[in-house]
PLY file of the C-alpha trace (Angstrom):
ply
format ascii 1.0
element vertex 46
property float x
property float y
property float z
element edge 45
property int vertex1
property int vertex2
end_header
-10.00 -21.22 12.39
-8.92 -21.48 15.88
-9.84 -19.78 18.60
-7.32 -17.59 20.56
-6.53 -19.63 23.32
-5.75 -22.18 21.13
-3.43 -20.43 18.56
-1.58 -19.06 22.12
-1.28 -22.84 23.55
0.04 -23.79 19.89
2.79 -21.03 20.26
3.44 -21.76 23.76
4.12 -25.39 22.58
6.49 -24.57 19.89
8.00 -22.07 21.84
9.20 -24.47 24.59
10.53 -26.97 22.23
12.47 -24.46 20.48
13.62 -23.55 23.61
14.46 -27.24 24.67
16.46 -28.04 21.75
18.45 -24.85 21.88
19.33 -25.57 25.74
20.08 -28.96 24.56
21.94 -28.31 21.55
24.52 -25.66 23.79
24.86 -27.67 26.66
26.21 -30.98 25.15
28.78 -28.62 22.78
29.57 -27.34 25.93
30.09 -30.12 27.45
31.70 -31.88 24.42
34.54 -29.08 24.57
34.45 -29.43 28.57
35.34 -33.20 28.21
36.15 -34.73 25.03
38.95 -32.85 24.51
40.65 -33.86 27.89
39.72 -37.20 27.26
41.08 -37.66 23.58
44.39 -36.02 25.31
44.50 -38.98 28.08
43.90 -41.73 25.86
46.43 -40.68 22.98
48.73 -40.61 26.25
48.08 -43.90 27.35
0 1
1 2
2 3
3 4
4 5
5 6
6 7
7 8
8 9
9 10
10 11
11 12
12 13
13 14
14 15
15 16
16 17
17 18
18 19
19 20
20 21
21 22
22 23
23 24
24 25
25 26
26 27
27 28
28 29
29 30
30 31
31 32
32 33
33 34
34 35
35 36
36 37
37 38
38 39
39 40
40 41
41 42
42 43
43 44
44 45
């Protein structure tokens, strides 16, 4: 199999694009309730 320092640079790797999506997947549902909403309400106004 692999060797340790392998197996722990596999993790690592998996680890930080878990991380990336879930950073990504908050932030834009953040933002999406920040400013969609706002911006539906201004163009229904218009």
């Amino acid at each position: 199999m692999g060797s340790g320092a392998q197996i722990l640079q596999a993790g690592t790797l998996v680890g930080a694009v878990l991380l990336e999506a879930a950073v990504l997947y908050l932030g834009y549902g953040a933002l999406s309730s920040v400013l969609a909403e706002p911006l539906v309400e201004r163009i229904r106004t218009l």
